[in-house]
N, C-alpha and C positions, 0 to 999 in steps of 0.2 A: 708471045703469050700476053695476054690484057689482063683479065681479071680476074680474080676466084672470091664467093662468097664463102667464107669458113665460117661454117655452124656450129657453137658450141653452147647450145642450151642451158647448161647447169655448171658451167664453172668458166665464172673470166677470165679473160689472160692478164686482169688488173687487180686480181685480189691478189692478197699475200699468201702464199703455200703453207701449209699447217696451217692456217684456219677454216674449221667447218670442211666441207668438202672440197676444197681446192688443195690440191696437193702437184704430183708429176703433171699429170695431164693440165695445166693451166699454163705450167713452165714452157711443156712442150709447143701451147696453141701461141704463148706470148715471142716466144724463140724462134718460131718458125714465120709466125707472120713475117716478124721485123728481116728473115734470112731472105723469106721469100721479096719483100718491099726492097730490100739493097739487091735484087737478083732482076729487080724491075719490074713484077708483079705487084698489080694494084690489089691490094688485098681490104678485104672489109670483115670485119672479126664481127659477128653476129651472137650474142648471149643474153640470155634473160636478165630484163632489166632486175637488183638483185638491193637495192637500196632506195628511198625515198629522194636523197639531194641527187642521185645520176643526172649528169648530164643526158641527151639525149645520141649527142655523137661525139668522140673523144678521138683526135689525132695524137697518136700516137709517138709517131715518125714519117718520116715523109712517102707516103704510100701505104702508110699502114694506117686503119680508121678503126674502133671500136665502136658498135652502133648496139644501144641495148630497146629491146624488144621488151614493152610493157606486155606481161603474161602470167596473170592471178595476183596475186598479193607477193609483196617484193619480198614477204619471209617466209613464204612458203617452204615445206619441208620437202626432200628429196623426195618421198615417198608421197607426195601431192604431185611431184612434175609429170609424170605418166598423164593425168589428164589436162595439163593445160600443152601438150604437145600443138594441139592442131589450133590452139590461141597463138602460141610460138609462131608456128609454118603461116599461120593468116596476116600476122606483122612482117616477117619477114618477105614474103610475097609481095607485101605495097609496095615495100622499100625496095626493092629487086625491080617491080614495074616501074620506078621512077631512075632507078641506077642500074643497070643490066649490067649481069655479071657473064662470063664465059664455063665456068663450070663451079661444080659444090661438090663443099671437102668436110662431112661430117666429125666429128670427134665426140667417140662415146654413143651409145645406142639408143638412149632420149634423141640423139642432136641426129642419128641417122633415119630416125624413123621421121622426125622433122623432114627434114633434106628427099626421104625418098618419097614424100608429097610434092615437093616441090619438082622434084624429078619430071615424075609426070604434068603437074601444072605448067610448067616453063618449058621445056621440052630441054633440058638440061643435062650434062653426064654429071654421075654422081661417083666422087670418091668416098671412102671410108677407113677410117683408122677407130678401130674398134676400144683400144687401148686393156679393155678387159673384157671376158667372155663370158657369160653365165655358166657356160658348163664346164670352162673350166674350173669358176672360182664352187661351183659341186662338186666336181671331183676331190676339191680339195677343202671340200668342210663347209665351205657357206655358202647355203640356200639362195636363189634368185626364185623371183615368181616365177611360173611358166607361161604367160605373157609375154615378159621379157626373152626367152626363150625364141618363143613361137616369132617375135617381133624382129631378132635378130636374123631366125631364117631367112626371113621374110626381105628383108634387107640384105642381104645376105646375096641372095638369090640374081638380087637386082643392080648392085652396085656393077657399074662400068669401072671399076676399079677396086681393091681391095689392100691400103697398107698394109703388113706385116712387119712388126719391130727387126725381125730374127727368123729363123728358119724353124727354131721349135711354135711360134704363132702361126707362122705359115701353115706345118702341119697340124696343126689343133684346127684350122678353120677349114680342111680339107676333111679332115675324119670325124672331128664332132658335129658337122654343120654342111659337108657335101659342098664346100665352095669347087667352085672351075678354077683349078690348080693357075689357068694360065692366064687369068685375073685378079693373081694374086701377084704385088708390088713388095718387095724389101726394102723400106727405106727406115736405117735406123735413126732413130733422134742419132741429136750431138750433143757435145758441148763446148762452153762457151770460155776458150784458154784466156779472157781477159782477165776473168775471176776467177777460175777453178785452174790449179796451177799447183804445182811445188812449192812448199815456201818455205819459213823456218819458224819448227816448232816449237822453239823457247819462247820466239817474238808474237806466236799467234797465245801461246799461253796465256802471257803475259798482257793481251791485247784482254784476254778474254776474265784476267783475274784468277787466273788457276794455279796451282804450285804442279810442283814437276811429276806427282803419282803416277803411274803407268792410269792412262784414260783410254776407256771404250764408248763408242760415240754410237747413240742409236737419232737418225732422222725419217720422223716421218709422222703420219696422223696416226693417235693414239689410237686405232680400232682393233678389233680381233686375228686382223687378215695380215695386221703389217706384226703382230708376234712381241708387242714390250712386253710382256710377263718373263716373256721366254730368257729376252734381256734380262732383265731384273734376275731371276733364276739360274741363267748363267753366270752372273758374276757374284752370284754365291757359291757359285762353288768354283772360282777360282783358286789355284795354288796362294798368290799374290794378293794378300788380304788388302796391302795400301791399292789396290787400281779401285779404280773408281768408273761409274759409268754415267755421262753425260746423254739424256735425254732430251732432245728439241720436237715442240711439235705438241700439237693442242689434240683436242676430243674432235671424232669425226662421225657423221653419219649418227643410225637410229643407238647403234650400242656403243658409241665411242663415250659415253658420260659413264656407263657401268666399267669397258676396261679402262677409263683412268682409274676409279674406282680400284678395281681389280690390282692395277697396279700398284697404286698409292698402298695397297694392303698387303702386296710381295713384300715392299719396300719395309714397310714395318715390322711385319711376322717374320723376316729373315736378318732383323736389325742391320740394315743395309742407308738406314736412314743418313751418316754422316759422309756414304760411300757414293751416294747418289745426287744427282745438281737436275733439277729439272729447269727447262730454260719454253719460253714463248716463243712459239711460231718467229720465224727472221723476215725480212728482207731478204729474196733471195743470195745475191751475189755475198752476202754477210755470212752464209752458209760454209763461203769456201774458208773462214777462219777458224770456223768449228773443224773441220776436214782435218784441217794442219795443224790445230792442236791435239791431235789424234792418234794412239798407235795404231788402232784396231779400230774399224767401222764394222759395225753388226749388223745383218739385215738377215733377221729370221723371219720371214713372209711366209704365207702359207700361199701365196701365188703370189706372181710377178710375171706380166706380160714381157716386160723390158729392166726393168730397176734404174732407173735414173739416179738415184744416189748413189747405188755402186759403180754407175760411172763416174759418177764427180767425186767420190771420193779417190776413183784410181787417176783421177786426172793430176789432184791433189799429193799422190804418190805415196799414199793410203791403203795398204791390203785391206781387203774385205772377209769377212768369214759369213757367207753367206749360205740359207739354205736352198739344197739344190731343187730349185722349181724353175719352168719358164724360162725367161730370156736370161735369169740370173745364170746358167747353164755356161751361158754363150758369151757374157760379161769377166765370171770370173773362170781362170784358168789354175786348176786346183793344183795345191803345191806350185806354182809360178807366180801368180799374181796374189793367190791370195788361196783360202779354202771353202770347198761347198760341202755341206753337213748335209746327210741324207737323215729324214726327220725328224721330231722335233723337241727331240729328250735336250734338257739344258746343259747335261752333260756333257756332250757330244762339241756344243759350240763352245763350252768353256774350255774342253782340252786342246781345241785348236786355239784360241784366245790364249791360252797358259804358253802355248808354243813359242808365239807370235811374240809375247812379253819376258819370255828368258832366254830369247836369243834376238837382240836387237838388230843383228848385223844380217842376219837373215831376213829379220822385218823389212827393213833395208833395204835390202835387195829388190825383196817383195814389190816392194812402191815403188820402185824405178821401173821393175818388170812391167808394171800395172799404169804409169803414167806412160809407157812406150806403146802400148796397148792400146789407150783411149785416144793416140794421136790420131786413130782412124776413124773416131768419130769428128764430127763436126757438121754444123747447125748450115754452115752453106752449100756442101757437099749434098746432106738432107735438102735443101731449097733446090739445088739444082738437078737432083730427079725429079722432082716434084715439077715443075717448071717444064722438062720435057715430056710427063708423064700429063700434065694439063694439055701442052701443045697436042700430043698424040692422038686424046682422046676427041681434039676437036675433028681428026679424022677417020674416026672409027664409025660403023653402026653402033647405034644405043643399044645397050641389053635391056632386051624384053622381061616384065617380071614373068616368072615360069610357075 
């Protein structure tokens, strides 16, 4: 295999996660390159140029290149990217005529509608890893344009290829969207046991300035879809009035400044204010210390293609009490690893959280079950279907769009 251009229009694999809209998906574009570059694939990570000092091309690691695409204004809002799509695909284009790539690996549905231009201009096979779906995140409460919609079909229709995190994406993109079952790829993320690990929770405490309170750890971007209220409302009605819940992770997208907001105002009206630590977006790999000072990781999402977090926290040896949506399904194993709450009363997640914290040796358990669990993921194993899933398609017919 030689080359693949990885399109990833709206979120680099160089920003920090929790800030703005970089979150799973920048993890996954930055981890996969660098699997696929030690796997011997030349990879060139393609993202809107997204700040004024950028460089123009950034090495990364040895085979892996970051190249940012001047395309509108470097602070353009999410909800402005929809029209600089085909400023995006016309940069990327020149750089493709002077560097030729062997196949495109979009990520996210701006960077595939990108990509399936490109498609047809270069004579190219297109992969796609959706990482979220419009109709699913309707189904479950928040609006997408039907643009976006229409634009996924549309792509949809056309990829030579189609990721799926998990078998519950796989079916969501057969029955909402009519994909060809047998173009559809399972390749899940991984993660990375250099940092996300077992380790010992007095010393990650203590790393992190905590006293010993029984802690519930919420990560992720403060928006509607990833559920802190819900946090914040669950651990008021814990049994266990000293636990406390550690929040990491900034405002995201058009309504992530109202539910900080929103939150900040749980937090108060439930006089939770001395019980609660809000902490700044990390440094990934910094993430696995919060994991370990942890009993409980909470991930009440109102969707979740994959959950990246509740991997890394079971990597971490962390039960999750998550709600049952999406790939979280397929991550946690209820009552084994951990618990899925069917939706989205705070009650519900607090009396599995009450569980979890007045019986440690069960908790216990939980996280070894849950680190035995994640040994099956990993970032190289993902590189290495990818890699054969590249090679293959160099020998297939192109799919025609239909």
């Amino acid at each position: 295999m030689g080359s693949v251009a990885v399109i990833s229009l709206h979120t680099s694999p160089l920003a920090l996660p929790g800030v703005g809209d970089s979150g799973g998906m920048n993890v996954y574009v930055r981890e996969l390159a660098g699997a696929l570059g030690q796997a011997g694939v030349d990879v060139r990570v393609y993202t809107r140029r997204w700040a004024e000092d950028l460089p123009e091309r950034v090495a990364v690691e040895p085979g892996v290149e970051v190249v940012h695409i001047p395309a509108g204004p470097v602070d353009a809002t999410k909800e402005q990217l929809p029209g600089l799509v085909d400023e995006f695909a016309d940069g990327v284009a020149r750089d493709l005529a002077d560097r030729p790539a062997d196949v495109l690996h979009a990520n996210y549905w701006l960077s595939a509608v990108a990509a399936h231009s490109l498609k047809h201009r270069l004579e190219l096979p297109l992969v796609s890893t959706f990482h979220t779906l419009a109709r699913v995140k309707a189904d479950a409460g928040d609006l997408e344009p039907g643009s976006r919609v229409r634009a996924e079909t549309t792509v949809i229709g056309c990829c030579d290829a189609i990721c799926a995190s998990n078998t519950v994406e796989a079916g969501q993109l057969v029955e909402l969207y009519g994909a060809d079952p047998t173009r559809i790829e399972i390749v899940p993320p991984g993660v990375d046991r250099a940092f996300f690990s077992p380790g010992d929770r007095a010393g990650a405490r203590a790393a992190l300035g905590l006293d010993d309170r029984p802690t519930v750890l919420f990560v992720g971007r403060i928006q509607p879809l990833k559920g802190p209220v819900v946090a914040v409302e669950a651990l008021a009605r814990l049994r266990d009035t000293r636990a406390r819940l550690v929040v990491v992770g900034g405002p995201s997208g058009p309504e992530g400044t109202a539910e900080w907001e929103r939150t900040q105002s749980a937090v108060h009206d439930l006089g939770l204010a001395d019980r609660t630590n809000f902490v700044d977006p990390q440094p990934h790999h910094v993430l696995s210390t919060y994991y370990r000072a942890a009993d409980v990781v909470i991930v009440p999402s109102r969707s979740e293609s994959f959950g990246l977090v509740a991997l890394e926290a079971a990597a971490c040896g962390i039960p999750v009490v998550g709600a049952a949506v999406g790939g979280l399904r397929t991550l946690v194993e209820h009552g084994h690893t951990g618990f899925l709450v069917e939706g989205r009363d705070p009650a519900d997640f607090a009396a599995r959280i009450d569980e979890l914290i007045a019986q440690p040796g069960r908790a216990a358990a939980m996280g070894r079950a849950a680190a035995e669990l994640s040994s099956g993921f990993s970032w190289s194993t993902t590189a290495g279907r990818l890699r054969r899933l590249y090679a293959d398609l160099g020998a297939r017919r192109p799919v025609v769009c239909r």
